[in-house]
N, C-alpha and C positions, 0 to 999 in steps of 0.2 A: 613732349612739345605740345602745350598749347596748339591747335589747326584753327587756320585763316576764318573757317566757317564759324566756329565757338568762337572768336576772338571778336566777329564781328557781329554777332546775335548778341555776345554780349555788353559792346561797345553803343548798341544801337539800343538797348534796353535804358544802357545808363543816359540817354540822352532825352534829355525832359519834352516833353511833345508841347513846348510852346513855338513863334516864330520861328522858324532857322533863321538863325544867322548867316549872313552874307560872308562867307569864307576870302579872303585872297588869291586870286592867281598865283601858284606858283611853278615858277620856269627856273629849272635848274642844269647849266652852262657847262658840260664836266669836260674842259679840253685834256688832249692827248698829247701826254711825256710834255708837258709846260712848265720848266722849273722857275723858282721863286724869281729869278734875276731877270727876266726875259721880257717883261712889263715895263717902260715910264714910271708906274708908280709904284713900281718894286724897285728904281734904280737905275731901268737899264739907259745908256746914252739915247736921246733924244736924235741925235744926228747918225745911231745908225738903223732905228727901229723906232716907227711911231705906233700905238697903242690908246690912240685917241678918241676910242670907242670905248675898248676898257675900262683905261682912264674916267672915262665919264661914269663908269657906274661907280668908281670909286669915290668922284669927288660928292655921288648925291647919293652916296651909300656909305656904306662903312669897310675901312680896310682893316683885316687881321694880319697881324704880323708874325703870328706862331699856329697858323695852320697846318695840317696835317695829314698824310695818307697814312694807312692804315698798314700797307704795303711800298714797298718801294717801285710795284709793276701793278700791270694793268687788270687782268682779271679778279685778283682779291682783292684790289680796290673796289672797284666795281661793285662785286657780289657786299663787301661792309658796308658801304654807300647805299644800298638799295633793303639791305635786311638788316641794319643795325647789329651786325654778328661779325665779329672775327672771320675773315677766309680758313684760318687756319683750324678752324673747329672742324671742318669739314675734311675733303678725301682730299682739296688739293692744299698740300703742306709746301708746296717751292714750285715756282715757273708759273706758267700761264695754261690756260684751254685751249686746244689746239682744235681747228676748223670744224671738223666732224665729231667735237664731245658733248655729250648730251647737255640739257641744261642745267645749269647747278644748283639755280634756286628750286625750292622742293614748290610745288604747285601750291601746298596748305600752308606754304611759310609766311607770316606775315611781312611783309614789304612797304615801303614807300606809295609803290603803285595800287597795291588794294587798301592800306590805310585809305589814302584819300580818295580811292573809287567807293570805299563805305560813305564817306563822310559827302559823297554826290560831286563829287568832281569826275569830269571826264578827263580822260589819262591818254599819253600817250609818249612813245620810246622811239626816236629820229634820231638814226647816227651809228656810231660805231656800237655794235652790242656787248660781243667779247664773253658773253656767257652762258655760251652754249645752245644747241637745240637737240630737244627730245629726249628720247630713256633713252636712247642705245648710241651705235654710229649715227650721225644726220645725214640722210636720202635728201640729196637737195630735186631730187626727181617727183619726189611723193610729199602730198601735204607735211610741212613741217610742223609739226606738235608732238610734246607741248610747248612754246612760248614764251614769249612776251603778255600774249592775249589770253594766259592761263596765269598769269600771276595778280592782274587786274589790268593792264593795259586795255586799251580800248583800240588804239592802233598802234601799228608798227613799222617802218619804212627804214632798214639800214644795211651794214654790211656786217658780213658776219665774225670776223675779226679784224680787217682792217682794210685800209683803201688796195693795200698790196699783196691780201690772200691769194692760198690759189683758188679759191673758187669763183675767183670773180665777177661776182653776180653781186644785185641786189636781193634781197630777202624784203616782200609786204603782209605786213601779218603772216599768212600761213605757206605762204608759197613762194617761189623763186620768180622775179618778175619775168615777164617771156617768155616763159618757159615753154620751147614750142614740143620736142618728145622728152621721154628717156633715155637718148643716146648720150654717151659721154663718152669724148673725146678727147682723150689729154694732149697737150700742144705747149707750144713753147716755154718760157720761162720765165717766173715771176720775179720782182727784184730782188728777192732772198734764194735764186738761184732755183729753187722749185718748180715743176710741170703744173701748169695749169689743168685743173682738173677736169676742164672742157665740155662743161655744158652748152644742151642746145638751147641756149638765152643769149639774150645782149651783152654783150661783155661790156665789164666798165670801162672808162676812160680814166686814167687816174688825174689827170689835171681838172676834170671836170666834175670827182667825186666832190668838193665841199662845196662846191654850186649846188649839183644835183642838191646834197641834204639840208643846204638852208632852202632852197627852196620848195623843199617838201616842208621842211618844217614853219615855214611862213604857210604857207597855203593852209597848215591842220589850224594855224593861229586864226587865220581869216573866216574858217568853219565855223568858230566856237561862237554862241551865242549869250552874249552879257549878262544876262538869268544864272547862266551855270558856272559855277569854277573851273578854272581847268589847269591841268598839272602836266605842263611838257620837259621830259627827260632830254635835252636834246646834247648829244653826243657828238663832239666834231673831230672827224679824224687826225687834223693838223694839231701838233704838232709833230707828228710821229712820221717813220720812216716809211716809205718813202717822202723824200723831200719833193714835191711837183704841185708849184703853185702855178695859177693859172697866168695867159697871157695878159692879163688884165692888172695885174701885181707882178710881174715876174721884172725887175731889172728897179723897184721901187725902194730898196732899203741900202743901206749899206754894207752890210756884214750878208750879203752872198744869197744864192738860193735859200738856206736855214733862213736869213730874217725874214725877207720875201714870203715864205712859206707863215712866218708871225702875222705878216702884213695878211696874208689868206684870213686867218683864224678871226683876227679883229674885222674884218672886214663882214665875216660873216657874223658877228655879234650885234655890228652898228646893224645890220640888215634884224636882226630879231628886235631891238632895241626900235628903230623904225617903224617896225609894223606893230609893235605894242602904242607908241605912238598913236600910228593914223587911224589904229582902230578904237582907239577912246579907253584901251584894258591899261596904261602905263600905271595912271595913278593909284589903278586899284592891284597890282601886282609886286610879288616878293620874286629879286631877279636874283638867282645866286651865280655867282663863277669862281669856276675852281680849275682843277688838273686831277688827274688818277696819280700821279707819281712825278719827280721830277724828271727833269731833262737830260737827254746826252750829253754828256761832256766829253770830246776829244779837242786834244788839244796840239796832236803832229799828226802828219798825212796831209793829203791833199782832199778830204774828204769835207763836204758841207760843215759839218761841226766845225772842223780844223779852219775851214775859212772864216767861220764868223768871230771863231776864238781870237785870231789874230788879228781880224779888224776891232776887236775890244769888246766884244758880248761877251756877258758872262753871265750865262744863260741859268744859274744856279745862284746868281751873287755870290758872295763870300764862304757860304758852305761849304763842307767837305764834302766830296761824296758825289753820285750822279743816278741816275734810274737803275735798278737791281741793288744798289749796294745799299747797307746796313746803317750808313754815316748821314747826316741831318741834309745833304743835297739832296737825298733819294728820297726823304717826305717831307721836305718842306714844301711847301705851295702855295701859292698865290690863290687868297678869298677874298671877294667881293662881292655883298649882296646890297640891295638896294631895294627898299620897300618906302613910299613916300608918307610922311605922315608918322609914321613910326620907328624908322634907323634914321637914327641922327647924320643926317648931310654932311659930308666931309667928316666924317671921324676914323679916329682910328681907333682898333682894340690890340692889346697885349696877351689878351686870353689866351690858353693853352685850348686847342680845339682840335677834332678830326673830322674824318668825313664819314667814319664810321656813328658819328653824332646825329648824321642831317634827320634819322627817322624819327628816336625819340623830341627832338627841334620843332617836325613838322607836324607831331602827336600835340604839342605842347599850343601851336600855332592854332591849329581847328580843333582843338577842345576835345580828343581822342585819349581815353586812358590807353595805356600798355598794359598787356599782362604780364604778370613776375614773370622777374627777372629770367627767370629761369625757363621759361616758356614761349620769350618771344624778346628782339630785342634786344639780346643779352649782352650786348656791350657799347651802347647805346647813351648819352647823356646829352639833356637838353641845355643848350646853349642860350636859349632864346632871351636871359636877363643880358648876355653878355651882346648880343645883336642888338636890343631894342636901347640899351645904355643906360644910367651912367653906366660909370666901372664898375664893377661886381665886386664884393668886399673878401668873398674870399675864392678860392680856384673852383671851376666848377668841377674838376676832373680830379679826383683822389691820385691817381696816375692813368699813363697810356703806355698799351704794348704798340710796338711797329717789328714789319717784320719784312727781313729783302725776298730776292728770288730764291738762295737758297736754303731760308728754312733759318736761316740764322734769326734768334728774337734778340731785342731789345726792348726794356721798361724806362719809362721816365718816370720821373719825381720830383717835385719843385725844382730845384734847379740839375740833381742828378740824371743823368743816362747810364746806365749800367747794358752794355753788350754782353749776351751769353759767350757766345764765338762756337758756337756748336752747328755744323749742318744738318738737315733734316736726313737722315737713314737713305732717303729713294736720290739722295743728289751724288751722282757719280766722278765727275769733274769739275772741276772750279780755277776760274781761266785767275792767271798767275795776279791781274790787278785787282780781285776780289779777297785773294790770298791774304791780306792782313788781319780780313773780316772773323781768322779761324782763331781766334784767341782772343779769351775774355779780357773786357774793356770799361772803365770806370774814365767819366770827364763832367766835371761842373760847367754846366752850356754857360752858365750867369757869368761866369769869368774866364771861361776858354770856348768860346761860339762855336769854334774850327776847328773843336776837336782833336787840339795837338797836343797836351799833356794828358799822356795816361795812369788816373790816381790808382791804379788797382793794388800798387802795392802800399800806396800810402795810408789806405781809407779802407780799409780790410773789412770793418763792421758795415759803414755802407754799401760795399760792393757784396755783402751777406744778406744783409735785410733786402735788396731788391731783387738779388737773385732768388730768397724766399719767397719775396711777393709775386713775384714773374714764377715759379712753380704752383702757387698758391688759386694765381687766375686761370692759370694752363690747366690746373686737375679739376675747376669744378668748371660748372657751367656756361659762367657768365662771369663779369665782372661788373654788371651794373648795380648801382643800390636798389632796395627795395623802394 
């Protein structure tokens, strides 16, 4: 592998020592478990969820309509989002990071965040993290490193896996905020039925976490000075579980505490959206919004899902499938980016695209080579003809792997998805509704969207050639072109 240090002596050499060019702001939106349907301009009923924030980057940005995660859950989205790499090249092959795992991106990896700290952007990671701290267990007692602030961030204000860990703290930059000793005291129970790991800090409030983080992340906005670019990660817990939107939205949607908790999310976006505004950076900034993965989907119980379902959200639209699972609800996602001057206002795109894309994207944007393939990057492809418009004459994407929680792959291909149906080795149990996921799967999305005819026996050669090509990217390196 290519290290962060070589990549960027090298990067800085190729760069001609006349004027710098004035880079763009960019702020990139990554909501939590947000599936495709759960937007106004994905669909959803206007009369049970407004989105008129979102909305707005959509109509003076551009909408994609075959976006994609990487994963169907949140940490190996995450970690492809930020290193242009497959999760699954790495040690975790199924599920997520659990509170105290070290962090997964390697410090010499290149990233998002030290791309554009080379290229003179100040950086910075507000919000849900989800990916890890440090080489070993995380001591949230003792400086935490390495980082956020070792991969190129310049600051850091979030929580460590989600609004309803049990560690219940915030993490800034390198330390647990208030952290007033080392005593830990474990105490009650978190909403996933867990012992709170009971540090001596402030504990959160969870109605008050997506306040707190937009308003840390408005205030780093207000810091930055017009001269410099700057690149905010910002990560918002909602819409993920726990459902606990504030008093301020709570009783505002129709479809239950779940859209309530939508109503949170947008709300915190109009507030970023705002202070790009009032501070004079809107017109010169690229705003992207996306999800890690789709949405819960239940549909019986008395549970927040189960209530929005029956008041008519369909928080996935028409897909099959929902977060964890293997089927096109679990990666599809709602994108919207918005850069003035150059994404055509009100359009839409059909491209096939990931989030595992956004590096080589943002390489392409500030004039930063990649190193091969093989070195950095490695599953990475720039979208940026397909953002800036017209339509692209031919796919930018040869194909794309996705992959659920447990380990199971699947490849596309122009119109093909080919399911392996194999689980990863380390996955022990697999709850009875993921069960269908266990046996390979052939469906033409172009003429069955929903996944309900399966050609595997009809289309024998296609379901050969993608299952060759899905071994093909699994045994080498990378799967980007040269």
């Amino acid at each position: 592998m290519l290290t962060r240090r070589h990549f960027l002596q090298s990067a800085a050499a190729a760069v001609a020592p006349a004027a710098p060019r004035r880079h763009p702001n960019i702020v990139v939106i990554l909501a939590d478990d947000l599936g495709w349907g759960s937007l106004n301009c994905y669909g959803a009923d206007p009369r049970l969820v407004r989105t008129s924030n979102i909305d707005r980057l959509a109509g003076e940005g551009v909408r994609f309509t075959d976006a994609n995660t990487p994963s169907s859950v949140c940490s190996p989205s995450r970690y492809a989002l930020m290193t242009g790499r497959y999760c699954w090249r790495t040690s975790l092959r199924h599920g997520v990071l659990g509170i105290t795992s070290p962090l997964q991106i390697e410090t010499d990896r290149l990233n998002m965040a030290s791309l554009l700290k080379s290229a003179g952007y100040r950086t910075a990671a507000i919000g849900k993290w989800h990916l890890g701290y440090g080489t070993g267990q995380t001591d949230y007692t003792k400086p935490i490193k390495p980082g956020p602030l070792d991969i190129g961030f310049d600051y850091h204000f979030g929580v460590p896996q989600n609004h309803g860990d049990a560690t219940g703290i915030y993490v800034r930059n390198r330390e647990t905020v208030g952290l007033r000793s080392g005593r830990v005291q474990p105490f009650g129970r978190t909403p996933y039925g867990r012992q709170f790991l009971g540090f001596d800090a402030p504990h959160r409030v969870d109605e008050n976490v997506m306040d707190e983080l937009t308003t840390e992340a408005v205030q780093w906005i207000e810091r930055q000075d017009a001269r410099t670019p700057f690149f905010l990660y910002f990560t918002p817990v909602a819409v993920h579980f726990p459902y606990t939107p504030s008093k301020k939205v709570r009783g505002t949607s129709k479809a239950g505490i779940y859209g309530d908790w939508i109503h949170e999310l947008d709300l915190s976006v109009g507030r970023i959206l705002d202070a790009l505004d009032r501070l004079g950076f809107a017109g010169d900034t690229l705003v992207v919004f996306s999800s890690d993965n789709g949405g819960v989907l239940l549909t019986e119980g008395d549970g927040p899902e189960a209530e929005a379902y029956r008041a008519g959200l369909r928080v996935n639209g028409a897909w099959r499938g929902r977060k964890h699972s293997i089927y096109e609800g679990g990666f599809r996602v709602p994108f919207v980016a918005r850069w003035p001057g150059k994404v055509p206002a009100g359009s839409v795109c059909d491209e096939t695209i990931n989030l595992v894309d956004l590096l080589a994207t943002t390489a392409a944007i500030v004039g930063r080579p990649l190193p091969p393939p093989a070195a950095g990057a490695e599953d990475s492809h720039s979208f940026l003809p397909a953002l800036l418009g017209p339509r692209v004459r031919k796919p930018l994407r040869e194909s794309m792997i996705v992959h659920s929680v447990d380990g199971v792959f699947a490849i596309r291909q122009g119109p093909w998805k080919y399911i392996e149906g194999k689980v990863d080795t380390g996955v022990k149990n697999v709850p009875d509704w993921r069960k269908a996921e266990m046996t390979p799967q052939l469906y033409n999305l172009q003429e069955d969207p929903r996944e309900e005819k399966n050609l595997i026996g009809d289309r024998r050669e296609v379901a050969a050639r993608l299952a060759d090509l899905l071994s093909t990217y699994r045994d080498r390196t990378h799967s980007r072109r040269q």
